[in-house]
C-alpha positions in Angstrom: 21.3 -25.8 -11.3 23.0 -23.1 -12.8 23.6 -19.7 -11.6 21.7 -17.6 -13.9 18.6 -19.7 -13.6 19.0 -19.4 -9.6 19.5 -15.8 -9.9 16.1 -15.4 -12.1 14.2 -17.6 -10.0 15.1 -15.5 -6.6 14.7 -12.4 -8.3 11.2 -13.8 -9.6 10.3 -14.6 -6.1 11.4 -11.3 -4.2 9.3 -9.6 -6.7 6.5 -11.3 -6.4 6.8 -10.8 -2.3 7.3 -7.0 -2.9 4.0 -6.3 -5.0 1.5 -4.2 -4.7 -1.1 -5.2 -2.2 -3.7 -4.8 -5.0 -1.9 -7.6 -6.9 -3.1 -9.7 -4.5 -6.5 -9.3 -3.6 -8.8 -7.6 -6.0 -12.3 -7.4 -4.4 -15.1 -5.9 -7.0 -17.8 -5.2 -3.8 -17.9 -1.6 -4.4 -19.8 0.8 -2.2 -20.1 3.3 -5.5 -18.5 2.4 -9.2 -17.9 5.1 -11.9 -16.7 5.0 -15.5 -13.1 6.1 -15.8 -13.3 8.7 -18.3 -9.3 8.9 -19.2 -5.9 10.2 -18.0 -6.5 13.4 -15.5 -4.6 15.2 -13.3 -6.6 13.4 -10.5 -9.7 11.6 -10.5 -11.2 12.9 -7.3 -10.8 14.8 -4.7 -11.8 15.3 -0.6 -14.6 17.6 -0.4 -15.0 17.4 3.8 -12.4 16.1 6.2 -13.5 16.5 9.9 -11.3 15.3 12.5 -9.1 12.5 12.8 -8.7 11.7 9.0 -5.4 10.8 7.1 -4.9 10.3 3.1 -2.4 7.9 1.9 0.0 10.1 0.1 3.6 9.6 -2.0 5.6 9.6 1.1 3.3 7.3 3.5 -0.2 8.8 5.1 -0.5 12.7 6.1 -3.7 14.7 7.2 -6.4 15.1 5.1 -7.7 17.9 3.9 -10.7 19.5 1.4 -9.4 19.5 -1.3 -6.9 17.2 -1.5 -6.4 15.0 -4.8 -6.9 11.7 -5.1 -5.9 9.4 -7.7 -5.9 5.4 -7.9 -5.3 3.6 -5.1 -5.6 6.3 -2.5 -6.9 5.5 0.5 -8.6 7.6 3.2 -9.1 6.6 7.2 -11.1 8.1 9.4 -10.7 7.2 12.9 -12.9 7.6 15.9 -13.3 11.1 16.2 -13.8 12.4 12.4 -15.9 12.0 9.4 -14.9 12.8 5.6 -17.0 12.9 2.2 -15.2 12.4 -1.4 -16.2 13.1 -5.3 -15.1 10.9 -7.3 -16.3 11.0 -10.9 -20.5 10.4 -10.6 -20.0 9.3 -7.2 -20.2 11.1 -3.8 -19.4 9.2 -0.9 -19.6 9.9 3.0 -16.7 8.4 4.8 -18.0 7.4 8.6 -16.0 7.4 11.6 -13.9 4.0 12.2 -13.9 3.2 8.4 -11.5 3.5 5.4 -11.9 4.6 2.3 -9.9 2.0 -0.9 -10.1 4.3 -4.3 -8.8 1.1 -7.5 -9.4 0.3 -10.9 -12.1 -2.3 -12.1 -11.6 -2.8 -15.5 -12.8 0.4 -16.8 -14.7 1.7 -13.5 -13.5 3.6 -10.6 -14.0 1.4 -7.9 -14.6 3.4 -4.3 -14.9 0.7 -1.3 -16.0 2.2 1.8 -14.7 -0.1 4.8 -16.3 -0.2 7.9 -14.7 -0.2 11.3 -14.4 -3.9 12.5 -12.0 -4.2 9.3 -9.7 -1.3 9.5 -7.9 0.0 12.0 -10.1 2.3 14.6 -7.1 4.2 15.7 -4.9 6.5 13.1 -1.7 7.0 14.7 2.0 7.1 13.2 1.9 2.6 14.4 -0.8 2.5 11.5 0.2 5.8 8.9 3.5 4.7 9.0 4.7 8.5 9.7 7.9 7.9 12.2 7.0 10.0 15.4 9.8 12.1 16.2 12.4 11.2 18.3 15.1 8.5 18.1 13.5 5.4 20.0 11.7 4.5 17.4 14.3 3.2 15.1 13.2 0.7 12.6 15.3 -3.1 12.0 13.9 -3.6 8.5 17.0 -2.0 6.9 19.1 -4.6 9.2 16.8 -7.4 8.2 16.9 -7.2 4.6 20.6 -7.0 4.6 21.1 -9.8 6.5 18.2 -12.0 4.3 20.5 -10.5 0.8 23.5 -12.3 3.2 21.9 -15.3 3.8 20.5 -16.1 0.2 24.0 -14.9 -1.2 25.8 -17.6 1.0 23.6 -20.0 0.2 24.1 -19.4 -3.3 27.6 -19.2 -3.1 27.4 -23.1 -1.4 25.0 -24.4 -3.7 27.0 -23.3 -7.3 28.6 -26.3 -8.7 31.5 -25.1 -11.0 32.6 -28.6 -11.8 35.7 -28.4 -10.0 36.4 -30.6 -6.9 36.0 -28.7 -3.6 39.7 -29.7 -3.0 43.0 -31.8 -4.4 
């Protein structure tokens, strides 16, 4: 097989393995749905948050607050000890304790899916948020891990390209 095409073909895979989650599964069971009415600044925003109760933000999960903006594919959790409310276009939603809030995109809807708390996580700590605690015992191997997978699938490219040449005299 020749290089280019095994080059495409693991760059096709390694793509499709670093997706979006949403890619994946796209459930229409809304709690509320709302017509999108166009390109805003935000589409919604927190109008309570009580608590324990993070927002998925551009750098991983922070504390929620009123106010905050939210946008497509925000998420909101609310763990055991807190309770949040959203407006989100015609909908107003109350977020319970032990449940998560998914904010996506149905076609032309906003789609808000309130989750309750024996399918999320009941507990919001930095394990779930993935907000690194501070400290330096809680270094992470991923970096390691993907260097040594780029490694691996380089070597066994590097063994598997036949340049029509014999291997030796």
């Amino acid at each position: 097989m020749n290089l280019t095409v095994k080059v495409a073909l693991a760059g096709f895979a390694a793509s499709i393995g670093f997706g979006p989650v949403s890619s994946f599964a796209q459930d229409a069971s809304c709690t509320c749905m709302t017509p999108y009415q166009g390109a805003a600044s935000s589409i919604g925003s927190i109008g309570q948050a009580n608590g324990d109760v993070m927002v998925s933000q551009a750098a991983g999960y922070g504390p929620a607050k009123a106010g905050n903006a939210l946008d497509f594919g925000s998420r909101i959790v609310v763990g055991a000890k807190g309770a949040a409310s959203v407006n989100v276009g015609g909908c107003s939603l109350d977020v319970p304790a032990n449940s998560s809030l998914d904010i996506s995109r149905v076609e032309n809807n906003i789609c808000l899916k309130v989750v309750g708390s024996e399918q999320t996580a009941a507990a919001v700590s930095s394990e779930h948020t993935g907000q690194i605690p501070p400290g330096d015992n809680n270094r992470s191997n991923t970096p390691l891990f993907i260097f040594g997978g780029m490694v691996g699938a380089a070597g066994i490219l590097a063994a598997t390209q036949d340049d029509g040449k014999p291997a030796s005299p």
